[in-house]
C-alpha positions in Angstrom: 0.0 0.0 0.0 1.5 3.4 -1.1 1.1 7.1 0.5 -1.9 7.4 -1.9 -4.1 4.6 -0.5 -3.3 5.6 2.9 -5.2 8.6 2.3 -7.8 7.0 -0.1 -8.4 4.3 3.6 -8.4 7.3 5.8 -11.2 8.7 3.7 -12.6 5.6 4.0 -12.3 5.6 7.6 -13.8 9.3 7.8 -17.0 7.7 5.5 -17.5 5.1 8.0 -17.2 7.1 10.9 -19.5 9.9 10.0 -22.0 7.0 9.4 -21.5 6.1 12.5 -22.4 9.2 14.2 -25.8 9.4 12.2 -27.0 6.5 13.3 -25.6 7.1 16.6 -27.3 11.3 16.5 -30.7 9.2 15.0 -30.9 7.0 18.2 -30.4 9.7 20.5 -33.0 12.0 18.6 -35.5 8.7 18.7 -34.5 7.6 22.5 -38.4 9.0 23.5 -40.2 7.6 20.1 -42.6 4.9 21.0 -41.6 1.6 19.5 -38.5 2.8 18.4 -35.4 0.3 17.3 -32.2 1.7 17.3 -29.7 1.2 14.6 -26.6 0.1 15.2 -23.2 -0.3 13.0 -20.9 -2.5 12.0 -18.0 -2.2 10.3 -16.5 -4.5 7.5 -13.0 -4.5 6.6 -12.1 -4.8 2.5 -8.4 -5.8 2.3 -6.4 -3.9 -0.4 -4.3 -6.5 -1.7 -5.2 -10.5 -2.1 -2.0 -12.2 -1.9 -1.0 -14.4 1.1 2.5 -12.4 1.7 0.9 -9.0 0.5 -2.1 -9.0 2.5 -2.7 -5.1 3.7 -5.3 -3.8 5.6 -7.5 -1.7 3.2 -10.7 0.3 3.7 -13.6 0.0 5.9 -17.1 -0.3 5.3 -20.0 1.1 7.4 -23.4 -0.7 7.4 -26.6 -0.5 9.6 -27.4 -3.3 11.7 -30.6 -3.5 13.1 -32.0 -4.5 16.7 -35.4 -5.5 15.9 -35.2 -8.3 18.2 -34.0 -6.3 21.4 -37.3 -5.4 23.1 -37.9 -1.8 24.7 -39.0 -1.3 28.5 -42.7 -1.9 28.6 -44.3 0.9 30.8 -48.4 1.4 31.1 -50.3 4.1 30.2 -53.9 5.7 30.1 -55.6 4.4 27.0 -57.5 1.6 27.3 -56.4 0.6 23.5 -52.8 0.5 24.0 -50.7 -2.0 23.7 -47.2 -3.5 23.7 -45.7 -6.9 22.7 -44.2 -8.5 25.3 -41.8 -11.2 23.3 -40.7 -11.3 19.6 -43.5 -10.0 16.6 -44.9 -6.6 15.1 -48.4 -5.2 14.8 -49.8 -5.7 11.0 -51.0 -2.2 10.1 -52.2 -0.4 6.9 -51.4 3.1 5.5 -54.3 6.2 5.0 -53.4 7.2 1.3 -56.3 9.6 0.7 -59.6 10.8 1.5 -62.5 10.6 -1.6 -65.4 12.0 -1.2 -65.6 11.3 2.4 -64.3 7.6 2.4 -60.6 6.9 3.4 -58.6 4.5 1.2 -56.1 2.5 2.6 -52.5 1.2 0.6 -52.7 -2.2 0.2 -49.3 -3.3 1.6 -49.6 -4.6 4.9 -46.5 -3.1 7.2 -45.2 -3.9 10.9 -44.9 -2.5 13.4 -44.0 -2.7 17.3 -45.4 1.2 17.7 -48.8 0.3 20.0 -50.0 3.5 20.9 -53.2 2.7 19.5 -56.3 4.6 19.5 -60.2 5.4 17.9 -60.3 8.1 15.5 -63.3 10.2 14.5 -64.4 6.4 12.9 -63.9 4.6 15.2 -60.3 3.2 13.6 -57.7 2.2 15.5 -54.7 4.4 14.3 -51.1 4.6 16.6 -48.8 8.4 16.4 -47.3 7.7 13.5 -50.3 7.3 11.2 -50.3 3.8 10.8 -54.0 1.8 11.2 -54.3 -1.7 13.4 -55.7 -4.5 11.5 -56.9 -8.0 12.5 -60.1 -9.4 12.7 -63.5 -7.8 13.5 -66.1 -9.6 15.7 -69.8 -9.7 15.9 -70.4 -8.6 19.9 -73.9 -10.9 19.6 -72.4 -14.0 17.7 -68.6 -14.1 19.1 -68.2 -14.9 15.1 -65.8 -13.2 12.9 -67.5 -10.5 10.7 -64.2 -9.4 8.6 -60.4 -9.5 8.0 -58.9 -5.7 7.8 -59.1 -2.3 9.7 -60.0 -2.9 13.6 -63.0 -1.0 13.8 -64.1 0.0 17.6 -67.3 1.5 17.3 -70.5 2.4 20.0 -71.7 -0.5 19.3 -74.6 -1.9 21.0 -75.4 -5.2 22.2 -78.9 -6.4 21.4 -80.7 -8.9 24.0 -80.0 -12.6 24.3 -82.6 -14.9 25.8 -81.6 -17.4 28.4 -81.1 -20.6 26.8 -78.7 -22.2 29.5 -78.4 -22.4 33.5 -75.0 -23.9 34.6 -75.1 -24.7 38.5 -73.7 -26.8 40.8 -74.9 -28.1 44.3 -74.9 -30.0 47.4 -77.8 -31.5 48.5 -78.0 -32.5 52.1 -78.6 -36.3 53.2 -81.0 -35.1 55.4 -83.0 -32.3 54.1 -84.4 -29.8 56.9 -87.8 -28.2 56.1 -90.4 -26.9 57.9 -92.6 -30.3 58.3 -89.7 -32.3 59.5 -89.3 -30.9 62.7 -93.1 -31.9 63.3 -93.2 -35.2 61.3 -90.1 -36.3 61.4 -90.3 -37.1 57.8 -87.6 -35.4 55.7 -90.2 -36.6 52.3 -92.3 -34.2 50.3 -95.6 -36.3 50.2 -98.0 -34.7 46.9 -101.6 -34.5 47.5 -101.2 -35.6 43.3 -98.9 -38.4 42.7 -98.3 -37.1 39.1 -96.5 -34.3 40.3 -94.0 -36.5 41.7 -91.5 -37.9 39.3 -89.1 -41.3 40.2 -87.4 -41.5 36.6 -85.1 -39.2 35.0 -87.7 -38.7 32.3 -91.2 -37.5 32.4 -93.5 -34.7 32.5 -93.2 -31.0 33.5 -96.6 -31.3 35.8 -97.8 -28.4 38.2 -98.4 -29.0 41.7 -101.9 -27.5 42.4 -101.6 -24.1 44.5 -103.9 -25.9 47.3 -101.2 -28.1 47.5 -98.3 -25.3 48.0 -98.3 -24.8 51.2 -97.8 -29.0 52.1 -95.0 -28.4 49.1 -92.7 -25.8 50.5 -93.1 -27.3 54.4 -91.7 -30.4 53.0 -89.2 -28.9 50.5 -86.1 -26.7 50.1 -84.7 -23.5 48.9 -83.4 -23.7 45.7 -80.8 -21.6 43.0 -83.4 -18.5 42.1 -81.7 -16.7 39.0 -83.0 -14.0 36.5 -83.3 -15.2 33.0 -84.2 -13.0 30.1 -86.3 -13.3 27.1 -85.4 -12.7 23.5 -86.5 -8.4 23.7 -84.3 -8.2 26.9 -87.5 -8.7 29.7 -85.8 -10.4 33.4 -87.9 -12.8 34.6 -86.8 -14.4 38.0 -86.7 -18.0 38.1 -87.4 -19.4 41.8 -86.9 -23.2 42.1 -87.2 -25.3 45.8 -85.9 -29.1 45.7 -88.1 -31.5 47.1 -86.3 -35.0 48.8 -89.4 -37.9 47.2 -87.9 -40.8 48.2 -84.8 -42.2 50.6 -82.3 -44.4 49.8 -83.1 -47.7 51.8 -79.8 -49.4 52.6 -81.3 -52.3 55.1 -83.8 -53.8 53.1 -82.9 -52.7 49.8 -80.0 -51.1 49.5 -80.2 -50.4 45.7 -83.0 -48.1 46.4 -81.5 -44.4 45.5 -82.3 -41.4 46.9 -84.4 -39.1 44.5 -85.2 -35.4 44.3 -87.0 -33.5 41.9 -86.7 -29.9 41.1 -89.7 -27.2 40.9 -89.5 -23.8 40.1 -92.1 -21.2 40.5 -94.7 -20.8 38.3 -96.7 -17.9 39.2 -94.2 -14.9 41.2 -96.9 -12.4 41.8 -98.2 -14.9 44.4 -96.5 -15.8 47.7 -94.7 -19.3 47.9 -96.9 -20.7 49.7 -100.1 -20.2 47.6 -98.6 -20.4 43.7 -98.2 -22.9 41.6 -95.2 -24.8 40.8 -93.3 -27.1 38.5 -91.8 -30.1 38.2 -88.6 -29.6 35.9 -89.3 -33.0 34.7 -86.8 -35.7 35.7 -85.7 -37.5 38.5 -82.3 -36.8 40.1 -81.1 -40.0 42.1 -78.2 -40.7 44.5 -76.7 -44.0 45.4 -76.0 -44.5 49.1 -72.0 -42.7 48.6 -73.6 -39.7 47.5 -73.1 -39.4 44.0 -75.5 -38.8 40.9 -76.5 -42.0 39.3 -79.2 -40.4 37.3 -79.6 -38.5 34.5 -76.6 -39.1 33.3 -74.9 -36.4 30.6 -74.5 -33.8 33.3 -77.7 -31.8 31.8 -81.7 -31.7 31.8 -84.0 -30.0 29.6 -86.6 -28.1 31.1 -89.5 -27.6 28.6 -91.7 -25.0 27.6 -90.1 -22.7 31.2 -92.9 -20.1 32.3 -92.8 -17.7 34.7 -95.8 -15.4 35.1 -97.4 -15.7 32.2 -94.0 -15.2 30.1 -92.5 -18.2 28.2 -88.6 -18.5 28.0 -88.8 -21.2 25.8 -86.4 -24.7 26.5 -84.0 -24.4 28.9 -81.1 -26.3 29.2 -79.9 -26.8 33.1 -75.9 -27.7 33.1 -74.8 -29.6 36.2 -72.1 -31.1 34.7 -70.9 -34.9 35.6 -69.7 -33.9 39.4 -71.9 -30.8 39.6 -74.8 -32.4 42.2 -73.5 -34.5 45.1 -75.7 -35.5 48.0 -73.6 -35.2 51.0 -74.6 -34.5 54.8 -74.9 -31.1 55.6 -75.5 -30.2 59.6 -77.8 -26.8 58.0 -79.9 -29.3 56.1 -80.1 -27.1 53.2 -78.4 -27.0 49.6 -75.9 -25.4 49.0 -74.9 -23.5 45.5 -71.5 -23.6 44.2 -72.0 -22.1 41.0 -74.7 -20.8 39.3 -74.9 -19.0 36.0 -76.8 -17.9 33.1 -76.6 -17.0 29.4 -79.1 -14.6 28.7 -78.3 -10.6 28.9 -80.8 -7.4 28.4 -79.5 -5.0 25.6 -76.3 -2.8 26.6 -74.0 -0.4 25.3 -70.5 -0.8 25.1 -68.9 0.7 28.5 -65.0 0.1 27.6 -62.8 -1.6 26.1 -59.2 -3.8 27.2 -57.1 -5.8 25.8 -56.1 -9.5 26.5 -53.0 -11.1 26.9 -53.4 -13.2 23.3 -54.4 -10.1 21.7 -58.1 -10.1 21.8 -60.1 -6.9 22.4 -63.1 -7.2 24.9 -65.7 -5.0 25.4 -67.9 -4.4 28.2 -71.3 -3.3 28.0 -74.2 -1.0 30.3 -75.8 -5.0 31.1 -72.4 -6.3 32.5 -71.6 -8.8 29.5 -67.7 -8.7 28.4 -67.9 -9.7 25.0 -65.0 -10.1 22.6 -65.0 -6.8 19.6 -61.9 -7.6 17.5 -58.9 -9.6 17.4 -55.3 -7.6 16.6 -53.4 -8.5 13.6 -49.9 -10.3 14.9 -47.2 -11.1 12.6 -43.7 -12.7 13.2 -40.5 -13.6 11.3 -37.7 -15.6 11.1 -34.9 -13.2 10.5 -36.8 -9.7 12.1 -33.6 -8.0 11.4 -33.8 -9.0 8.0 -37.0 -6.4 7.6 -36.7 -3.1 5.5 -37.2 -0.5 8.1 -39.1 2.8 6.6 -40.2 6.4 8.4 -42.7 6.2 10.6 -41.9 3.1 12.8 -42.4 0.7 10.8 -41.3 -2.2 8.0 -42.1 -4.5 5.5 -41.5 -8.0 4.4 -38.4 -8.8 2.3 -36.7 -11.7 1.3 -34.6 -11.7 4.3 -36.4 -11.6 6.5 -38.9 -14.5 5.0 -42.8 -14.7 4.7 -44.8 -13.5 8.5 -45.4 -16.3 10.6 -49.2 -16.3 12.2 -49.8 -17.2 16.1 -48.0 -15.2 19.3 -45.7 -18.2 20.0 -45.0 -17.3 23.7 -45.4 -13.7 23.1 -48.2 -11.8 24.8 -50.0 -8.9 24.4 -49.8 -6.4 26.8 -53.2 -3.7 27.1 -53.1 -0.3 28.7 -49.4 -0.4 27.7 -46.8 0.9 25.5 -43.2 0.1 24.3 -40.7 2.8 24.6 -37.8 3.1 22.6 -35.2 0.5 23.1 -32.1 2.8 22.8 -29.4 3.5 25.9 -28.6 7.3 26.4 -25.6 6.3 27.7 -24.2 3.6 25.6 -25.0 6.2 22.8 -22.9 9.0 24.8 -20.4 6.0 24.9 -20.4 5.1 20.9 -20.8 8.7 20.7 -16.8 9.4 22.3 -15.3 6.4 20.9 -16.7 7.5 17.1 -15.3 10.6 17.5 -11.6 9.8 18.8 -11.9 7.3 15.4 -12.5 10.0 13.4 -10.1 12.1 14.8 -7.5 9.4 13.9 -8.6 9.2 10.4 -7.9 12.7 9.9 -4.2 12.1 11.6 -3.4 9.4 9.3 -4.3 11.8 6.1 -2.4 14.4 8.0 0.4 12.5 8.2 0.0 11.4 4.7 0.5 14.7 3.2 3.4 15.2 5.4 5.1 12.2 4.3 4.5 13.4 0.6 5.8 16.7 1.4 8.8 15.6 2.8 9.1 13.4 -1.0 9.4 16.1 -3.0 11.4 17.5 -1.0 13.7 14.5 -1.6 14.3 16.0 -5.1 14.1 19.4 -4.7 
């Protein structure tokens, strides 16, 4: 290498190092942007001659390398629609292009981001600061179905009425029921004045006890789960029920004999309990001497044509599950509810919104109902650094970094949150002193260069 390459590789040197100091000026300028990946550089060396005994250190070349994969500090904020990804992966988002005649129009390259400072525009749209618009998939509130693939729209939406088609619960009844005709009888048993409102099979007939017969019925029964079910228009109608023991397991004569109870609810509420009629759910429910429900089996019962008041909720389906209803002995003598639920809602209006942890955005509405509204567009890669990085935060696909990958894979979704930028003021400051000493030497060497020529031509002088 001659006097002339030296300065040609200082130049080089200079090159590189000013390149340094952009990206280095760029990360410090972006230290507060949301989402923001610094750049880093590396440097490549390109050797000025290829012989094995002439092998000379030539010059240098500077090149951005990316840090896609080093995640920013996660820190919460006050929007509800807000996010950041905890773990590896981008936010798929679209571009605005335009505005015609009061419609929007979108580009239809789909980007990436991790900027998740999402929130509604005047539409409705989720949009993040830098302009770009979160996609995914849209979801009907009323169906849990997915309605469309593009722009997450998050609308006031309202949530029309359900009718309650299904009543989970879960009990214990007692061995030994306590009602108000034991402690005169003695006889835990719910004796009908009509036999046909008594049922020993886990099949049969929804059939009314007579209201002269109440009274007898609720001295010889017990409380029950009482739950408000709605119609189709959104109307509550309470549902009382009592459980009535009709037969008891006989374990010294016949010990296959099961206990059996049946289940009534309340036909007529405007009366008192003692005076209105009531129902026989229609089937058996029978125990075998540990306890445990032999029958129905398939941990559910239809109960037909359910009427309260004069007001018809249609079938009902009553989930117990397989271990739902044990019969166990209770010192109180009365059941006792673990669970009990329904399915049916009035209409509502959507309240707020948050995000879940596998990227699903719930709404709930003025009835109490958290419903699902849209699931967020999620996107990862092989080779993340391999992405084209553009303005604005975000990238797109290129061959390097290979086709988006769909599912979180052990990333989550963090709501209420955003990700701040994942460059180090001080390891900048660092880069920052030791990029400048290197350029500093760059411009010795060429200094030194010219003296060196100087003093050649003075040689022949």
């Amino acid at each position: 290498m001659d006097i002339f390459s030296a300065l040609q590789t200082s130049v080089s040197g200079l090159q590189a190092q000013s390149y340094a100091i952009s990206n280095i000026s760029g990360n410090i300028a972006n230290s507060q942007t949301t989402g923001y990946k610094r750049v880093d550089t590396s440097f490549i060396d390109l050797m000025a001659e290829q012989t094995s005994k002439r092998e000379v250190a030539g010059t240098v070349l500077a090149q951005a390398q990316l840090t896609n994969t080093i995640q920013g500090n996660v820190v919460s904020s006050q929007v509800a629609t807000n996010m950041a990804i905890n773990g590896q992966g981008f936010f798929t988002v679209l571009q605005k292009t335009g505005d015609a005649n009061g419609q929007a129009s979108f580009g239809s390259q789909t980007l990436y981001t991790r900027r998740g400072d999402f929130a509604p525009d005047k539409d409705g749209y989720l949009v993040n600061g830098a302009g770009d618009y979160l996609t995914g998939q849209n979801i009907d509130p009323a169906t849990g179905q997915s309605t469309s693939n593009g722009l997450i729209k998050i609308g006031n939406s309202t949530l029309p009425a359900k009718a309650t088609t299904t009543i989970s619960y879960s009990a214990n009844l007692p061995a030994s029921p306590t009602t108000a005709n034991s402690t005169t009888s003695g006889s835990d048993l719910y004796t009908p004045a009509d036999p046909a409102s008594v049922l020993l099979s886990s099949t049969g007939t929804a059939t009314q006890i007579a209201s002269g017969d109440a009274a007898n019925f609720v001295g010889s029964s017990i409380a029950g789960p009482a739950v408000t079910g709605y119609t189709s228009t959104g109307a509550p109608v309470t549902v009382t029920t009592r459980w009535a023991k009709v037969q008891d397991s006989n374990t010294v004569t016949n010990p296959a004999t099961p206990s059996v109870w049946n289940l009534y609810y309340q036909s007529d509420t405007t009366a008192s309990a003692s005076k209105s009629a009531w129902t026989n759910a229609g089937s058996a429910f029978t125990f075998d001497s540990a306890g445990q429900l032999t029958s129905p089996t398939g941990g559910s019962i239809n109960i037909p044509n359910l009427t309260v008041s004069g007001t018809n909720l249609g079938n009902v389906s009553l989930n117990y599950g397989q271990t739902g209803l044990t019969q166990y002995a209770d010192a109180s003598g009365s059941a006792t509810t673990n669970t009990l639920t329904q399915d049916g809602y009035t209409s509502g209006t959507l309240s707020s919104v948050a995000v879940t942890a596998d990227g699903k955005i719930n709404g709930t509405f003025s009835n109490g109902s958290v419903v699902g509204l849209a699931s967020v567009g999620f996107a990862r890669f092989t080779n993340p650094d391999g992405l084209k990085p553009d303005t604005n935060g975000h990238y797109s696909q290129t061959v390097d970094s290979g086709s988006p990958l769909a599912g979180l894979a052990g990333s989550t979704i963090v709501g209420e949150s955003t990700e701040q930028s994942n460059t180090d003021i001080a390891s900048e400051f660092s880069k920052m002193i030791v990029t400048q000493q290197a350029y500093s030497a760059n411009t010795r060497v060429m200094s030194t260069a010219q003296t060196m020529m100087s003093d050649l031509l003075n040689v022949i002088r």
